[in-house]
C-alpha positions, 0 to 999 in steps of 0.5 A, spaced: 500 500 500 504 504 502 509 503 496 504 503 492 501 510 493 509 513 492 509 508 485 503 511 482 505 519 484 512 518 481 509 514 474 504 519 473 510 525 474 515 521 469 508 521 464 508 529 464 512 533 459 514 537 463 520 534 466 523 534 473 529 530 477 524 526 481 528 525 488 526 519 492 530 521 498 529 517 506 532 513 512 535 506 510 530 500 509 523 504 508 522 501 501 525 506 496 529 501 492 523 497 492 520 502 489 524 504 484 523 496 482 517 496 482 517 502 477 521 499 472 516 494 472 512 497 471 512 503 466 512 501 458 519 506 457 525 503 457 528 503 465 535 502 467 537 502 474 544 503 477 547 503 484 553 507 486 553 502 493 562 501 491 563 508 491 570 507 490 570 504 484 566 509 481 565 516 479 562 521 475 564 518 469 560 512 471 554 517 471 556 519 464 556 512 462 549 510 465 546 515 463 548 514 455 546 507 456 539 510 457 540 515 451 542 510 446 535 506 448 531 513 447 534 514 440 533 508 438 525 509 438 524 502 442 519 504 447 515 510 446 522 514 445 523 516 453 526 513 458 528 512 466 535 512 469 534 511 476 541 512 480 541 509 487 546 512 493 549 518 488 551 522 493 556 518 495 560 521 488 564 526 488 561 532 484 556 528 483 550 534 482 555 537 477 555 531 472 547 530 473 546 538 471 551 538 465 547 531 463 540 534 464 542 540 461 544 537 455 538 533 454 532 538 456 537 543 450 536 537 445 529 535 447 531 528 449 526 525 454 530 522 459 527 523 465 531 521 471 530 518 479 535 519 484 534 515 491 538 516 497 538 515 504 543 521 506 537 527 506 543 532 508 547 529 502 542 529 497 539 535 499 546 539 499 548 537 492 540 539 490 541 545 492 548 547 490 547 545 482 540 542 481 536 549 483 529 549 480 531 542 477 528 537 481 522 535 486 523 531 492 518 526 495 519 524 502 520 516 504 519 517 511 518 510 516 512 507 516 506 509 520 501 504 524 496 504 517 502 501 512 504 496 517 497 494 519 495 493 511 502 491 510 502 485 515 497 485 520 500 487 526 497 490 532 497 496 536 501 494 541 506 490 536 507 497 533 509 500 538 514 496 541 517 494 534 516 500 531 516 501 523 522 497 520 518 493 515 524 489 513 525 486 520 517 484 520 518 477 519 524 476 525 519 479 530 517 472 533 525 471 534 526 476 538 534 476 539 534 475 531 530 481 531 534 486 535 541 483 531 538 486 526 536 492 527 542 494 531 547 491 525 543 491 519 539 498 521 542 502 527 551 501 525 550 501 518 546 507 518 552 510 523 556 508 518 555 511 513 554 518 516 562 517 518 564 515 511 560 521 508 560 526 513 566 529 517 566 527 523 571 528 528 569 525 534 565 518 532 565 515 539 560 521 540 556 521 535 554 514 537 554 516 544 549 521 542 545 516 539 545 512 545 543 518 549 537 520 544 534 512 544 535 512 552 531 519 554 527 520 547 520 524 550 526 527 554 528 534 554 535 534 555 539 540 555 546 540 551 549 541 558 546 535 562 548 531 555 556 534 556 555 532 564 553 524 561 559 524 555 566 523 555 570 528 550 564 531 549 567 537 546 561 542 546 554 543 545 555 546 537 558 539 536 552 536 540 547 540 536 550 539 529 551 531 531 544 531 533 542 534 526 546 529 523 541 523 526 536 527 524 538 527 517 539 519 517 532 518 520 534 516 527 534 521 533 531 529 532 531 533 537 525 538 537 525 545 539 522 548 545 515 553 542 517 560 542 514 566 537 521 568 538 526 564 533 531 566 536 529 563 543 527 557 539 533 555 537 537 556 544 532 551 547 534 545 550 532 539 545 526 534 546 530 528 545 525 523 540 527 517 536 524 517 528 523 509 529 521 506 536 525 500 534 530 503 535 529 504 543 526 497 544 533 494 540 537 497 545 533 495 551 533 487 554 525 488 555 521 483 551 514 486 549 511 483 555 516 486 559 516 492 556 508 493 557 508 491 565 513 496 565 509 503 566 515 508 565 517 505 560 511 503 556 509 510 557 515 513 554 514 508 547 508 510 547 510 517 545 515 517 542 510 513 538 506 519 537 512 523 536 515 519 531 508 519 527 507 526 528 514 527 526 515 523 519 508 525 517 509 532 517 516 532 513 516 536 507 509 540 509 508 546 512 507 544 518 512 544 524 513 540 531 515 542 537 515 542 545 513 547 550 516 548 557 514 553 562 512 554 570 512 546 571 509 545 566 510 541 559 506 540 553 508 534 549 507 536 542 505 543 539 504 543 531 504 550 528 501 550 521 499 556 517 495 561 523 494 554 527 497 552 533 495 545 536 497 542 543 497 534 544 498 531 550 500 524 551 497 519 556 499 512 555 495 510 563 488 509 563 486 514 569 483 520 568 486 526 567 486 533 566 491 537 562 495 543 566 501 544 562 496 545 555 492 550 560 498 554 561 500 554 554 493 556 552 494 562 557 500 565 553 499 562 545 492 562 541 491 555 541 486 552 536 486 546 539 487 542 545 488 534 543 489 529 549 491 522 546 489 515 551 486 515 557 480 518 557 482 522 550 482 520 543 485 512 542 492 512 541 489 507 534 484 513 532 491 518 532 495 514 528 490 512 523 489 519 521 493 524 517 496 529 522 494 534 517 487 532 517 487 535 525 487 543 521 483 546 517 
């Protein structure tokens, strides 16, 4: 289903005549080279799929090669004289956007209908290469981890699996062994994607990087300022190298750390992060609780709990014009605040069934114009009914 919807938006943007560089950009294991399979299954133009994933052993030239390949079909007039080049983890070339705007330019100049799909797993890289050669030459479509709907459509799993397992749909058929299942996350998901942030990014201290990961997955739902960070690290170095390792994770679609709401911008960005995991399995593969341990462990359940509505709020609001926050003050928090438009929603989260009233969003209400006050579990709205709706449905 989930791949489906993304499969049928791209087929249809390569039938236009108007062409972009379409951008499939993501974290590892959300279904962005199934896509691009399934697009070239799909479509009746002539689709070459090509994998940087040796970057070693390529370099621009390799792009030029793959990309004549496509031409020579094209001109050809075998099928419908257009075509598709899907290159895979470009951003690991150097120079790579350089080379793909010389070459698009060439063809957009000739009237050639080459159209182009780029997929990557480094948004920052991704983005850096579109922003400094491709302006206004492309669009990207977010391929974010998979929400409880495409799970539950996908492979029929509960809310309470969800929620402990999270949205890896890779990992799906290892849940039953749960031992195999955490060893898969931790070295297939987890030390891969580290990997790469170290091979593709500078650096210079990656024990605290990856300490830092730890750290985001042991206080996700957390505020936590840079300063009590540096309190639990070695070689720390100081909180604008925390800040911009932070926003390293984030960009592989791990660990983000959401600002305090604040009509200041500037107080904003000063504001001690809200540690959240993008992906709950995440959390679970890092613990030795079992999902039922896990579920008769309060604290601990309740913690998953939001960062499982976080992690939804979060993924889902990629790429629109919506923004997520926190919001912090006289004793009081307000779990989540969205800002859309002239629209400000406060959620609070409730994983116990007891009642409740809501004392920080009561406070919030009294310094910004809330348009509405949502209360999720307890006696509020199901923690289901949430995740199966869009977050941008809750606007206007």
């Amino acid at each position: 289903m989930y791949n489906r919807l993304i499969l049928n938006d791209l087929y249809q943007r390569f039938s236009e005549p108007k062409r972009f560089i379409q951008v499939l950009c993501g974290p590892r294991q959300t279904g962005k080279t199934t896509i691009a399979r399934q697009l070239v299954e799909k479509t009746e133009y002539y689709c070459h799929y090509a994998t940087a994933d040796e970057p070693l052993l390529k370099n621009h030239g390799w792009i030029e090669q793959q990309w004549e390949l496509v031409r020579t079909k094209i001109k050809s007039g075998q099928k419908q004289n257009k075509g598709i080049l899907i290159l895979d983890e470009v951003q690991k070339l150097a120079e790579w956007s350089e080379t793909v705007k010389r070459l698009w330019d060439e063809d957009s100049g000739s009237g050639l209908q080459l159209y182009v799909l780029i997929l990557g797993s480094s948004p920052l890289l991704v983005q850096k290469g579109l922003t400094e050669s491709l302006a206004g030459r492309f669009e990207i479509i977010h391929v974010t981890h998979w929400s409880f709907q495409e799970m539950q459509k996908a492979f029929n799993i509960s809310l309470d699996q969800y929620i402990y397992y999270g949205g890896y749909p890779g990992a799906v058929s290892l849940i039953d062994n749960r031992h195999r299942w955490a060893s898969y996350i931790n070295d297939s998901l987890i030390e891969t994607t580290i990997s790469r942030i170290l091979l593709m990014t500078r650096v210079d201290k990656p024990a605290l990087l990856r300490r830092l990961f730890e750290i985001g997955c042991l206080h996700s739902g957390q505020v936590l300022s840079y300063q009590k960070m540096i309190g639990q690290l070695q070689d720390a170095g100081n909180t604008t190298t925390l800040a911009h390792y932070l926003n390293l994770l984030k960009g592989a679609g791990l660990i983000a750390g959401l600002s305090k709401f604040a009509e200041n911008i500037i107080r904003q960005r000063k504001s001690s992060p809200k540690l959240l995991v993008l992906n709950t399995g995440l959390m679970t593969a890092r613990t030795a609780l079992s999902i039922e341990d896990a579920k008769k462990d309060i604290k601990f359940w309740g913690r998953l709990v939001e960062s499982t509505i976080g992690a939804y709020i979060y993924n889902q609001t990629i790429g629109k014009n919506i923004n997520v926050y926190y919001w912090a003050g006289r004793n009081r928090e307000v779990d989540f605040v969205l800002s859309g438009g002239d629209e400000l929603i406060a959620i609070e989260v409730k994983s116990s069934a007891k009642k409740t009233n809501l004392p920080g969003i009561s406070e919030f209400a009294k310094e910004f114009p809330v348009t509405k006050k949502l209360l999720i579990g307890a006696q509020g709205i199901e923690i289901e009914e949430f995740l199966l709706m869009p977050v941008e449905a809750w606007f206007k």
